[in-house]
N, C-alpha and C positions, 0 to 999 in steps of 0.2 A: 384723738376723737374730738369732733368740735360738735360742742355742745348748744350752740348760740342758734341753729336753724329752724328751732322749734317754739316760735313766741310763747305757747302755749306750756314750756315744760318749762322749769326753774328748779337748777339744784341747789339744795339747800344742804346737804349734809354728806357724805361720806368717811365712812369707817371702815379700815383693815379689818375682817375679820380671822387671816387666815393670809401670812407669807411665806409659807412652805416650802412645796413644788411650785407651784402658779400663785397666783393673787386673786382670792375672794372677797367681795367686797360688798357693804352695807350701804345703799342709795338710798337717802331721803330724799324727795323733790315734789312740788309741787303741780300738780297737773289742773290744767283748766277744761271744764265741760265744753258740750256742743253748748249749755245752755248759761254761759259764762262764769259758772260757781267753779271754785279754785278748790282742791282735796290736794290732801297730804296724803302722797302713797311712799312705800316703802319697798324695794327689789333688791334681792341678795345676787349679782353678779360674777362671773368667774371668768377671769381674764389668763389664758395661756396665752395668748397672743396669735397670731393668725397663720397659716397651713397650707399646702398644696398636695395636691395627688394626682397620681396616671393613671391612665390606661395606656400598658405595651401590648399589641397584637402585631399578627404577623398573615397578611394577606392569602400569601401561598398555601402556608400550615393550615391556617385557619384556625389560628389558637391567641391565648391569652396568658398574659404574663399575670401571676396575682402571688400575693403572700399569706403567708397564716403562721398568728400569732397569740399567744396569751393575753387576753385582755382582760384585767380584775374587776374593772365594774362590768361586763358583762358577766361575770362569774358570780356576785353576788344580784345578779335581777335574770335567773332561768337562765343563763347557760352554762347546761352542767359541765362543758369543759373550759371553758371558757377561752376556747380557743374560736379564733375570730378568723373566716376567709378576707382577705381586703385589697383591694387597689394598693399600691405602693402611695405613701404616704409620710410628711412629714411636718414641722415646724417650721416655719419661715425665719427667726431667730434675728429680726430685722434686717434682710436678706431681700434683694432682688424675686419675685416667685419663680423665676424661668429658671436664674443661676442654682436655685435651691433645688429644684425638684432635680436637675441634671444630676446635680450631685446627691441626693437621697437616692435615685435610681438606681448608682453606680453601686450604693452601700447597701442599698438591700434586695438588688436584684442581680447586682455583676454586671448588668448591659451597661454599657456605655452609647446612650442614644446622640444620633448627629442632630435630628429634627423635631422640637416640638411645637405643638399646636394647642393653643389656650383657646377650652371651649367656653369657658364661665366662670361665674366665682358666686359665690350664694352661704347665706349664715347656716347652721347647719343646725342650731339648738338656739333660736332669739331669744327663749324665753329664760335664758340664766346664762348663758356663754357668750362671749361677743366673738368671738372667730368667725374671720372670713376666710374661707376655702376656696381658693383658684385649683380649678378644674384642667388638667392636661391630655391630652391624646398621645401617641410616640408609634410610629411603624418601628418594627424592632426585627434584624436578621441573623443569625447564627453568629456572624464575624464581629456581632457589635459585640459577644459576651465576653468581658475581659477579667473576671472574677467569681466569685463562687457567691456573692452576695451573702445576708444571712443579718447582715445588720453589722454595729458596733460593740463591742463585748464592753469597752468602758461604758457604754449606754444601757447596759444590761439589754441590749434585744437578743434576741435570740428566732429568727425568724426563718420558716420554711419557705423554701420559691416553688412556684406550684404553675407551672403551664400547663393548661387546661385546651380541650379544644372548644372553641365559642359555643357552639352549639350545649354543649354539658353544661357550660360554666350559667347561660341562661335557665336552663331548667334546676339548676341549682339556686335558682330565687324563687321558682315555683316550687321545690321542697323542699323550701328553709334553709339549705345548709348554707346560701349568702343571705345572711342578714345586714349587712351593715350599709349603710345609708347610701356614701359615699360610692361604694361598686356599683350597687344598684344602678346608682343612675348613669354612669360612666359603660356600664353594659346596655344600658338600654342607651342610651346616647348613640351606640355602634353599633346597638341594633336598628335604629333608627335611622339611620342616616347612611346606611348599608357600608361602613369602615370594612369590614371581613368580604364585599361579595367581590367576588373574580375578578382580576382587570380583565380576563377577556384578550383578544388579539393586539398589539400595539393598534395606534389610530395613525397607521404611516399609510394615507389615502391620496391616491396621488392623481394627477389630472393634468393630461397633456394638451399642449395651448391648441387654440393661438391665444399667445400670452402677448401683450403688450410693455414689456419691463423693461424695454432700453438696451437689451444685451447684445440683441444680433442672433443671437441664438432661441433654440424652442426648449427653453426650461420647466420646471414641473414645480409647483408647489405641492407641499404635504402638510398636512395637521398631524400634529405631534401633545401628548398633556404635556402641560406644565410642567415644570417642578421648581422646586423652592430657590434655584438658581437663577431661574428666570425673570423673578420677580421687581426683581432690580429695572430692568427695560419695560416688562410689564409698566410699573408705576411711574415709570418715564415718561412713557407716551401717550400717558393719562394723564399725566402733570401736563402737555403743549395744550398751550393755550386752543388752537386749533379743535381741537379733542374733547377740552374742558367744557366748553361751551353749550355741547350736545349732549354729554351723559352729566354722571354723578362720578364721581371719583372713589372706589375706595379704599381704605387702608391696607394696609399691607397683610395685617390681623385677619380684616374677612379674606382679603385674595388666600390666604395661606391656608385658612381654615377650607374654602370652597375646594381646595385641593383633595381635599377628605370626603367632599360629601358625593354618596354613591349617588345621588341624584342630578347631579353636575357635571358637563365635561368643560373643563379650562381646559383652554386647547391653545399655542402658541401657533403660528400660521409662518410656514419655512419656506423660504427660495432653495429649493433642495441644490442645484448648480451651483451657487453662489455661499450656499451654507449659512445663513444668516439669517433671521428672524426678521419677519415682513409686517409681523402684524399680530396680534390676537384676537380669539373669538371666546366666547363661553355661553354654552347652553344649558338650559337648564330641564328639566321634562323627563330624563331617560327612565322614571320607572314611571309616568304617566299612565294609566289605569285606560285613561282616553288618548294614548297613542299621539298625545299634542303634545310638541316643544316649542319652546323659547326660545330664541336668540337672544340674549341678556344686551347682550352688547359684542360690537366687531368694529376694533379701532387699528388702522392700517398708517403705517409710513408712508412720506412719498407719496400725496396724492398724486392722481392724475396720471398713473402709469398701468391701470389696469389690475390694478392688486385687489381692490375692495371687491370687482368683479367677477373675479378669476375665484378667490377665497370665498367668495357667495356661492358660486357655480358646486366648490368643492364641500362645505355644508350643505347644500342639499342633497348632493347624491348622499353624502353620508347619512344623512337623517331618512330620508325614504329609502334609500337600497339595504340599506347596512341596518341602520335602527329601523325600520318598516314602520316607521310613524306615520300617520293618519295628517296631520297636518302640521304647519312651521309657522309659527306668530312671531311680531314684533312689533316694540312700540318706540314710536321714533319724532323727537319734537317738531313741530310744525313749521318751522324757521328753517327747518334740515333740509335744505331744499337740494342738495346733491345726492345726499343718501337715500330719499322720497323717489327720483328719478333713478336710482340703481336698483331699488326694490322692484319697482314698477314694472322696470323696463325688462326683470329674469322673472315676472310674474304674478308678482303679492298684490293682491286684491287689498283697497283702502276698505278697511269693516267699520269705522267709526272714528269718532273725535271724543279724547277725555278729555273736556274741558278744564281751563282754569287748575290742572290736578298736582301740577309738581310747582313748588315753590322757591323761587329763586332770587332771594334777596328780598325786595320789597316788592315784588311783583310773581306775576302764577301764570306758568306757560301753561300751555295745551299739548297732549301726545294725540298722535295718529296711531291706530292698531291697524295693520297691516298684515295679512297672510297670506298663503299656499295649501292650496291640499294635494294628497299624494297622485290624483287623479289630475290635476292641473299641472303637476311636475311633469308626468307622463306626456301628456301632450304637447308641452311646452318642450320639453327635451327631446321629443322625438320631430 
């Protein structure tokens, strides 16, 4: 813990009260006002050290993985059994958080998950505990179960596995029976961000040329989602310089995470002939209320051989045939002067200039917002 960031706080005293189980401990330190007078204040601290927890659901089922167990301070403040529904859950034990939760999983739920996904991490009690909670997600299928879970008996757990169907498990916050902090928000999180809604039909949309690829042949691209395999080329071709230039790059964290959210399609863009990955796209809008999506971004290999074209052609039948979207926006910097003429040229009306808005270094481009609506698709397609 580094203490030094806060001009304003000076410790001055610490006392063990209490090395038990965990470390309680007595802070004296000085605190300075908004109106520069310095007090001596005094906080009893409890240090366990810091935690992660999951959520396992399982898309098809449309269920949730959760535990229940004895918990004594719940048992002594109103809960008469004191038995606790919870997210999987454990101690970090100065431990990697991703390596830990793997393994808490395994121990007290039996899954053996291939993929996780860190949505957060947040204190969970500031006012007397310093534990920070990393927050995880995990899709989970029948073949992952490779144990009976239930906890460690030298740990004294002794824990129920409890798959629920999502839907229950949420009105079980609405009658109480989930109280605990951590689920709550890890349920609503996947209530949020639609984790349980249907994939729905694969996204293999295909669209025969005239393609421009160099092959000699009339090959077909498809849009296919991601998956966490992919990611690797993904962040590749966001790394060429080429590419860098025009977006923002992100981590591997949000790509993995965006993989999750029901409101997103990451979509990789395939030379179905050739069997190779041409390109990605990712949209974003699909539970839009007003029927408008996004193109976040579409970065293609291989300029100049008809792929950014062809892979445009194929996002928008998919957006208006398929999503029956109202319209398709995107915002593209002002210097882009190849991707301005590929937009233009299959449609997208220029709607405005955000000046000055994205900052790049010591200087601040300008984006173009550029659209289509489904009635201009129409005409233009036909």
């Amino acid at each position: 813990m580094n203490r030094q960031n806060n001009p304003k706080v000076r410790i001055i005293k610490e006392e063990i009260l209490s090395d038990n189980w965990y470390v309680l401990k007595k802070v004296s330190y000085e605190y300075q006002r908004n109106d520069g007078v310095r007090e001596t204040h005094a906080r009893e601290a409890y240090d366990r050290g810091n935690g992660a927890t999951i959520l396992l659901y399982n898309r098809e089922k449309q269920t949730v993985v959760l535990t229940k167990q004895f918990r004594m301070p719940t048992y002594l403040n109103g809960n008469e059994t004191g038995m606790l529904i919870e997210t999987c859950a454990g101690l970090l034990d100065d431990e990697d958080p991703e390596v830990r939760i793997r393994r808490e999983t395994e121990e007290e739920t039996g899954y053996l998950v291939d993929q996780v996904v860190k949505v957060g991490e947040a204190y969970m009690s500031p006012g007397s505990v310093t534990e920070i909670l990393h927050f995880y997600i995990a899709e989970y299928t029948p073949n992952m179960l490779v144990g009976e879970g239930g906890g460690l008996a030298e740990e004294q757990e002794y824990i129920e596995v409890l798959e629920l169907p999502f839907a229950e498990a949420l009105g079980m916050i609405q009658s109480g029976e989930i109280r605990d902090a951590k689920t709550i928000l890890l349920l609503q999180y996947a209530q949020i961000h639609g984790l349980l809604k249907p994939a729905g039909k694969p996204l293999h949309i295909m669209i025969a040329g005239p393609h421009r690829l160099g092959t000699g042949d009339d090959p077909q691209l498809l849009l296919r989602r991601t998956g966490v395999d992919d990611l690797d080329y993904v962040l590749a071709l966001e790394a060429e310089e080429e590419n860098r230039r025009f977006i923002i790059p992100w981590d591997r964290e949000k790509h993995e995470r965006s993989l999750h959210e029901g409101d997103i399609a990451h979509l990789i863009i395939e030379d179905q002939q050739q069997n190779r990955p041409v390109g990605f796209c990712i949209l974003a809008g699909l539970d839009n209320p007003n029927q408008s999506m996004e193109l976040m971004r579409m970065v293609v290999a291989e300029k100049g051989r008809g792929v950014g074209r062809e892979a445009l052609r194929l996002i928008k039948k998919w957006v208006f045939t398929e999503r029956r979207a109202n319209r398709l926006w995107l915002d593209v910097k002002v210097d882009n002067v190849r991707a301005k003429s590929l937009y233009a040229s299959e449609g997208f009306t220029l709607e405005g200039t955000l000046r000055g808005c994205v900052k790049n270094g010591e200087t601040f481009e300008s984006l173009h917002i550029m659209s289509i609506l489904k009635s201009e698709y129409g005409e233009w397609s036909s």
